[in-house]
Backbone as CSV, one residue per row, in Angstrom:
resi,resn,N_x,N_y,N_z,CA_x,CA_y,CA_z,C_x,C_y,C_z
1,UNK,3.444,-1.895,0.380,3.081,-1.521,1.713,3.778,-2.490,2.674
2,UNK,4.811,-2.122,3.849,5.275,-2.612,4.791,4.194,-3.150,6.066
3,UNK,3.581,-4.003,6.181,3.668,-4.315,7.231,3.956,-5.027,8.721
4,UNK,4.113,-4.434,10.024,5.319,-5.326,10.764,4.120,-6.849,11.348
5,UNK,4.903,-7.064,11.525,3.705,-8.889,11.978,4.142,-9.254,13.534
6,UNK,3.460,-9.855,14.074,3.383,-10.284,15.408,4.391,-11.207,15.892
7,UNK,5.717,-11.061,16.019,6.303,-11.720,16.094,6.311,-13.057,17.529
8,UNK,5.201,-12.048,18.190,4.960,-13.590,19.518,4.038,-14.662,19.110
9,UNK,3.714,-15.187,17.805,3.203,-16.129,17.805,4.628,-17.351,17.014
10,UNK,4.215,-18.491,17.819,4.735,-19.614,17.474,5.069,-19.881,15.970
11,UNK,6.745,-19.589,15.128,6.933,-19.711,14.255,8.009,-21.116,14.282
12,UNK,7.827,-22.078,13.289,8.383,-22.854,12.879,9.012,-23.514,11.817
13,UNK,10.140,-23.559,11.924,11.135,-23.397,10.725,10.573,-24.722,9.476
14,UNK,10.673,-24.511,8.404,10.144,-26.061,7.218,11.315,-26.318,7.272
15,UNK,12.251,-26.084,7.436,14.084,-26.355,6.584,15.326,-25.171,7.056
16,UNK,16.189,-25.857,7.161,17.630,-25.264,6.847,17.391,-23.317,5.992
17,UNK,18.252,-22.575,6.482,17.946,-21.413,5.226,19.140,-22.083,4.064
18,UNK,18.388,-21.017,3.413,19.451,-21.469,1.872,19.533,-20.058,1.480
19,UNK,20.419,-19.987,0.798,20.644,-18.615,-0.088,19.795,-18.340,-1.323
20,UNK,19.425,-16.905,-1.514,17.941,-16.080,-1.867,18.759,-16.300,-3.551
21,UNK,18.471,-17.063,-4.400,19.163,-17.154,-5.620,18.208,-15.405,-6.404
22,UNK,19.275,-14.933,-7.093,18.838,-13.439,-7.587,18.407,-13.948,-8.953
23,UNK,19.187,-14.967,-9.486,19.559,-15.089,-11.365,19.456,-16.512,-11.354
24,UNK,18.961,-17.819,-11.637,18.985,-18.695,-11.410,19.397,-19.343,-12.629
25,UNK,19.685,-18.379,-13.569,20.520,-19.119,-15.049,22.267,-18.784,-14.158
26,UNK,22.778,-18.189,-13.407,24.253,-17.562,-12.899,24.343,-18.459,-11.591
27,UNK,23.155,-18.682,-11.057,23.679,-18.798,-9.453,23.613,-17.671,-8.663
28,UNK,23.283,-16.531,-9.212,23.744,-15.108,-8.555,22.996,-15.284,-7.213
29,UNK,23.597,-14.997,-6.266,22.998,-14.772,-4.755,22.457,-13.143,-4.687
30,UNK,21.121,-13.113,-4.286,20.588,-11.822,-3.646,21.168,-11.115,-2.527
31,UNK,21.588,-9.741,-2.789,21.808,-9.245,-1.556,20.990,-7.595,-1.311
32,UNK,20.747,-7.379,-0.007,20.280,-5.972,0.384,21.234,-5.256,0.237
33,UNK,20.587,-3.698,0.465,21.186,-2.507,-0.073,22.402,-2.111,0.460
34,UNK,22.740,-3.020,1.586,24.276,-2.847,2.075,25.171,-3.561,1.475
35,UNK,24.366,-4.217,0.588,25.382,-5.785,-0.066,25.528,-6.888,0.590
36,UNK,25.481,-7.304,1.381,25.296,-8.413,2.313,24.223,-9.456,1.389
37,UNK,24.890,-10.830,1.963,23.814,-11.421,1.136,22.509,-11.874,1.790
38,UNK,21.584,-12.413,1.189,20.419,-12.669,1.418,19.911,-13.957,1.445
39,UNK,19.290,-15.089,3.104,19.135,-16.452,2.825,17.346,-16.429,2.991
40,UNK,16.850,-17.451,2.848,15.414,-17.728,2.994,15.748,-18.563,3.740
41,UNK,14.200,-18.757,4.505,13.999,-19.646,5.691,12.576,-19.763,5.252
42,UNK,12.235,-20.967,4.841,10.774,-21.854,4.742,9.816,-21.686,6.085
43,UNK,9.419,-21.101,6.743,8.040,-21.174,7.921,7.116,-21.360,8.162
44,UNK,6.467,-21.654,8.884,4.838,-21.339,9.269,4.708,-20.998,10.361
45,UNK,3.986,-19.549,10.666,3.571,-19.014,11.563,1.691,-19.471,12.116
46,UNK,1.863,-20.235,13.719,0.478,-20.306,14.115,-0.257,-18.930,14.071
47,UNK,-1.794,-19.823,13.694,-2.863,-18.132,13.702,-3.784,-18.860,14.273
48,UNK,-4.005,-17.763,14.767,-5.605,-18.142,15.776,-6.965,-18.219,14.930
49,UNK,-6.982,-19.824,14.996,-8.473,-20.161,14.781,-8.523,-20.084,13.022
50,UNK,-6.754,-20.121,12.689,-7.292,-20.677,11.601,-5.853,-21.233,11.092
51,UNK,-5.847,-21.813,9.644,-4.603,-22.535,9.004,-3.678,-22.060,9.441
52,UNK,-2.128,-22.322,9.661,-0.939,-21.957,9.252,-0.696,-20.957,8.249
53,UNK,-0.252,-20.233,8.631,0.521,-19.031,7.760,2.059,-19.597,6.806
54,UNK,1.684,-20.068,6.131,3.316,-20.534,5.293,3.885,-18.963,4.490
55,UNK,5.279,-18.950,4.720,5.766,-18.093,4.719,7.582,-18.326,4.336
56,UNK,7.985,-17.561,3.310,9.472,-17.445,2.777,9.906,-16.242,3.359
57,UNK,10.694,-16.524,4.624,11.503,-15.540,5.800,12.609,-14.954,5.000
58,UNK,12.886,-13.581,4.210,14.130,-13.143,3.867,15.014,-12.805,5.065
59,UNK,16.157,-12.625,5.434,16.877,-12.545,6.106,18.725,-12.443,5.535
60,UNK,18.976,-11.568,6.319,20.273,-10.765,5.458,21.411,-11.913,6.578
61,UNK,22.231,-12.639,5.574,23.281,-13.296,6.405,24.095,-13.463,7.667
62,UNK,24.233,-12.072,7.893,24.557,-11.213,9.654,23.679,-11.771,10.495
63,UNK,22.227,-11.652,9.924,21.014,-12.030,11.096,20.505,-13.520,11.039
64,UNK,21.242,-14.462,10.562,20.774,-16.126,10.927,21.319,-16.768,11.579
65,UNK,20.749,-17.642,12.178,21.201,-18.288,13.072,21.438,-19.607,12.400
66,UNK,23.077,-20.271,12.778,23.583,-21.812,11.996,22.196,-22.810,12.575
67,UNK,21.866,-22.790,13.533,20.981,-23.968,14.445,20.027,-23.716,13.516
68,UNK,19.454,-23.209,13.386,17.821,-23.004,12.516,17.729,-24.369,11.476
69,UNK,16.695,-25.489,11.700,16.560,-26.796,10.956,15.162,-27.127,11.181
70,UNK,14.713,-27.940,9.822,13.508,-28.587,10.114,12.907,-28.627,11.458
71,UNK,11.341,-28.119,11.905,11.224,-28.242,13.306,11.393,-27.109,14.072
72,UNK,13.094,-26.468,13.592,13.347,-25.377,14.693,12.373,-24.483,15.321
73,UNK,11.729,-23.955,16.357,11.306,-23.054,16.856,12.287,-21.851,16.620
74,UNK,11.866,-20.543,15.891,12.331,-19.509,15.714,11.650,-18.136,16.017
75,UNK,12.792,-17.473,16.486,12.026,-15.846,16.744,12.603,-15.119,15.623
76,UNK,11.806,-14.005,14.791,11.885,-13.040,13.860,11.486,-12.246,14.611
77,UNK,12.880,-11.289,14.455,13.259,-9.513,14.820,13.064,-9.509,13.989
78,UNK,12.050,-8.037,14.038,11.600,-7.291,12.770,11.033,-7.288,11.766
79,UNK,10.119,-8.832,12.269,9.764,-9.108,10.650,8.260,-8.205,10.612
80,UNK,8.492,-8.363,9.213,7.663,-7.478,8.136,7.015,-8.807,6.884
81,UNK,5.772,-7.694,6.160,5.267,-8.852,5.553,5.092,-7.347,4.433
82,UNK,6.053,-7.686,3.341,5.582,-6.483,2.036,4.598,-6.844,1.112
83,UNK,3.566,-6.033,1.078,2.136,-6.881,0.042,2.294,-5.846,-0.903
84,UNK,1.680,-6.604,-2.513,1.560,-5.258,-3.324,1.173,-5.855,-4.453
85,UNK,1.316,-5.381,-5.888,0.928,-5.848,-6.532,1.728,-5.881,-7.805
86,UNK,1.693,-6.881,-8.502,2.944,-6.895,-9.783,2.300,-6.386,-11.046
87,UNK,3.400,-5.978,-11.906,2.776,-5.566,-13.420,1.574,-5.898,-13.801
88,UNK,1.942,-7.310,-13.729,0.511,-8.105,-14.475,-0.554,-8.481,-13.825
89,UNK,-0.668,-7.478,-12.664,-2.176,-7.784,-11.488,-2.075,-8.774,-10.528
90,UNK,-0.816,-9.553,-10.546,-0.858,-10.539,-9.708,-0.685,-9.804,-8.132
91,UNK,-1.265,-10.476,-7.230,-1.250,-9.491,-5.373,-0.161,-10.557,-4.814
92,UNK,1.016,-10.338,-4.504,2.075,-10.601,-3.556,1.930,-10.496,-2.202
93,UNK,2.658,-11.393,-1.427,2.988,-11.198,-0.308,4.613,-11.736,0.574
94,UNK,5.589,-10.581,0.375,6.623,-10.741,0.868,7.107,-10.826,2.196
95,UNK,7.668,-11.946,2.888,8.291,-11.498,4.412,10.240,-11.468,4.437
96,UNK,9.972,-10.891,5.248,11.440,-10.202,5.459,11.492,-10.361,7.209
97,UNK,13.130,-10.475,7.865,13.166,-10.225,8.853,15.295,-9.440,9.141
98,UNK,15.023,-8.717,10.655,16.595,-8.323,10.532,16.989,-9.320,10.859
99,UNK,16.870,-10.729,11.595,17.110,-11.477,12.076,16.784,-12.816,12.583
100,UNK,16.882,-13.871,12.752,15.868,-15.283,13.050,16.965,-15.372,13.998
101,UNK,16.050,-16.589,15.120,17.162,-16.758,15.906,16.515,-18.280,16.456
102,UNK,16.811,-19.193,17.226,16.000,-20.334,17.442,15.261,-19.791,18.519
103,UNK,14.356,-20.026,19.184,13.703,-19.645,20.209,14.115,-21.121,21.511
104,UNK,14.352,-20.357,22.849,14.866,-21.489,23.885,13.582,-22.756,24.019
């Protein structure tokens, strides 16, 4: 299940993105269905009246921004948060965005 998330609350970058490793015995880099590759961005999104939201930002290479570092203030276009559930019963929660950008 897709759902889109509030992107006006105060998100803040943990780190640098790095590239979404697919195969981690190869090195293989992840990419979306256009082929493009795929980086993560470490976050936490503020919530009202309660903890930090920690969060692994997917983001397709086209849409990152070089500035994005420890600290950074960032805006996510489009982000989405995919929840669901794996083979073995475990409940997931994926985020994705088209884009990060630093916020002014």
């Amino acid at each position: 299940m897709n759902l889109p998330m509030d992107t006006s609350r105060l998100i803040l970058a943990m780190g640098p993105a790095a590239p979404r490793i697919k195969n981690k015995q190869t090195g293989e880099i992840d990419t979306n269905r256009d082929g493009v590759a795929l980086y993560e961005v470490q976050a936490v999104m503020q919530m009202d009246g309660a903890a930090p939201l920690p969060m692994n930002i997917s983001v397709p290479e086209t849409g990152i921004a070089d500035a994005i570092d420890v600290g950074s203030k960032i805006k996510a276009t489009g982000l989405m948060a995919n929840a669901g559930v794996t083979k073995f019963g475990k409940a997931y929660v994926m985020f994705s965005a088209q884009a990060l950008t630093v916020a002014g």
